[in-house]
VOVO-472068 format. One record per residue (C-alpha): x, y, z. Coordinates in steps of 0.2 Angstrom, whole numbers, plus 2048, in hexadecimal, padded with zeros to 3 digits. Layout:
N
XYZ
...
This chain:
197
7C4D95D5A
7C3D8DD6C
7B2D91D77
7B5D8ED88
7A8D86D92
79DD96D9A
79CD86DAB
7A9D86DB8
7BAD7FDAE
7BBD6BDB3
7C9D65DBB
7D8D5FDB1
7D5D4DDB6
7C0D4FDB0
7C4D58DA1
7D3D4DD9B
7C3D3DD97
7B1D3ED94
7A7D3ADA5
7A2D26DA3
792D28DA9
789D25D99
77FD36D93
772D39D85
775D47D78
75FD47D7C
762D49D90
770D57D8C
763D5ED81
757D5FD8D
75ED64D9C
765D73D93
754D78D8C
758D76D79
74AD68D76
73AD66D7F
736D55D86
72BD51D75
734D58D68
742D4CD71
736D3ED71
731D41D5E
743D41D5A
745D30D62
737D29D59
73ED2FD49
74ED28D4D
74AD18D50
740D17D3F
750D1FD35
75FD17D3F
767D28D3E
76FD30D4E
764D3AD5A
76ED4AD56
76BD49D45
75BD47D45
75AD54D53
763D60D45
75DD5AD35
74AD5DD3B
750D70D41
74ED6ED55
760D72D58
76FD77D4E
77FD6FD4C
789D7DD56
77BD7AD65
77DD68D66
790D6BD66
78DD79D75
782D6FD7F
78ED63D7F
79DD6CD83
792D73D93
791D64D97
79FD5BD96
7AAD6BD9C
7B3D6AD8C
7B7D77D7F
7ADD78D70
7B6D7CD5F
7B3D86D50
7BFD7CD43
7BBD8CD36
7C7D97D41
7D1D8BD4B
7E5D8BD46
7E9D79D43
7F8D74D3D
7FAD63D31
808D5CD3C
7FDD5CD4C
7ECD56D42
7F6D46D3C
7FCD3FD4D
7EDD36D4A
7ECD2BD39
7DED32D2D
7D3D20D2F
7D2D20D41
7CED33D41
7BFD32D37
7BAD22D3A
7BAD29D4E
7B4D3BD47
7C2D41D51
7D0D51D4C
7E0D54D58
7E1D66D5A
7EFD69D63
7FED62D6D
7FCD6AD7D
80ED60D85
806D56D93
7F4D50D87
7EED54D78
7DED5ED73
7D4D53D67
7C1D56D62
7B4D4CD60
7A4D4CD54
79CD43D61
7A5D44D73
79CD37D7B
79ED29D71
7AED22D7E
7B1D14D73
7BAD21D67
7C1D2BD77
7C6D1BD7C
7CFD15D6B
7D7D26D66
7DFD28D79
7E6D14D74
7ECD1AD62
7F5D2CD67
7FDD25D77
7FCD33D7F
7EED3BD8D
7E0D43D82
7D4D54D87
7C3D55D7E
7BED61D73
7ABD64D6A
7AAD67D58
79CD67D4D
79BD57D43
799D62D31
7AAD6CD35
7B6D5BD37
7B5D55D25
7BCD64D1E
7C8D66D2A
7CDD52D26
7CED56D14
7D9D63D16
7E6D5DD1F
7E8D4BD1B
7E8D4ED0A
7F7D44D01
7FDD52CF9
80FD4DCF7
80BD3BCF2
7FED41CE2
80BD4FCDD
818D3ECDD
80BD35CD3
806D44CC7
81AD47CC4
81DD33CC0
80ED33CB5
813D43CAC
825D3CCA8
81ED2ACA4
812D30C97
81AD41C93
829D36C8B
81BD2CC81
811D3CC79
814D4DC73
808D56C7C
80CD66C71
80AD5CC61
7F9D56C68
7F1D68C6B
7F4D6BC59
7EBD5DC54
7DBD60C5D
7CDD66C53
7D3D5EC45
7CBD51C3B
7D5D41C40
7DBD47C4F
7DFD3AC5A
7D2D36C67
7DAD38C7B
């Protein structure tokens, strides 16, 4: 499910790349009334102590929810946000970009819209992953929030070597199937002596 931005829509040029000023998931936060000034503070205190990232901290301490932050951010970038439980991907758009680079990046290509694709982003301000999944796809990328709990599922799902451990499975079965009867084995079991698999 896509959720529009409830802010006048960006142009396509501002919504295609994340704004290079350089924002704070804390200033967002704040100016859209979803932390105070000291439960911000406290949170950066914290972080600094635990080395964990300021919205999971924000989260993991109950101040905000995953979905918020997602929202927030969206809001402010102009972008969509994502729910990746009722979105309709399909395998052969997620894999125009490779499994590494996708969760390393924490990024998921949602659709091939002709002229750019839509990819989401865990964390759409980190430009460095913007920057390297735009280089890897070769094509002009839009931005789209997603909260960070929803993308490995999603991952899972559909970079899942299927084919290749059904391949490996089916070797395996004729290799050792040729060497043992299985049937012969069953019959065995519970018996004293039985061999030992």
């Amino acid at each position: 499910m896509l959720v529009e931005p409830r802010e006048p829509a960006a142009t396509p040029a501002a919504a295609a790349a994340p704004a290079r000023e350089k924002l704070r998931l804390g200033d967002v936060l704040l100016r859209q009334a979803l932390v105070t000034p000291e439960q911000l503070q406290e949170a950066l205190d914290h972080q600094r102590g635990s080395g964990k990232r300021l919205g999971r901290v924000l989260i993991d301490g109950g101040l905000v929810t995953e979905d918020q932050v997602a929202h927030a951010l969206a809001r402010q970038l102009r972008v969509p946000a994502v729910n990746l439980k009722s979105f309709p991907l399909k395998s052969e758009t997620v894999r125009l970009l490779g499994e590494s680079p996708a969760r390393r990046h924490r990024a998921l290509v949602l659709e091939d819209k002709g002229d750019y694709l839509l990819v989401a982003f865990a964390d759409p301000l980190d430009l460095f992953a913007y920057d390297e999944v735009t280089r890897l796809l070769k094509r002009p990328v839009r931005i789209a929030v997603v909260p960070e709990s929803q993308l490995p599922p999603a991952l899972d799902r559909h970079y899942r070597r299927t084919e290749e451990i059904q391949g490996l499975a089916k070797a395996l079965e004729k290799d050792v199937g040729d060497a043992v009867d299985f049937g012969e084995l069953q019959s065995t079991v519970g018996q004293e002596g039985a061999p030992v698999v």
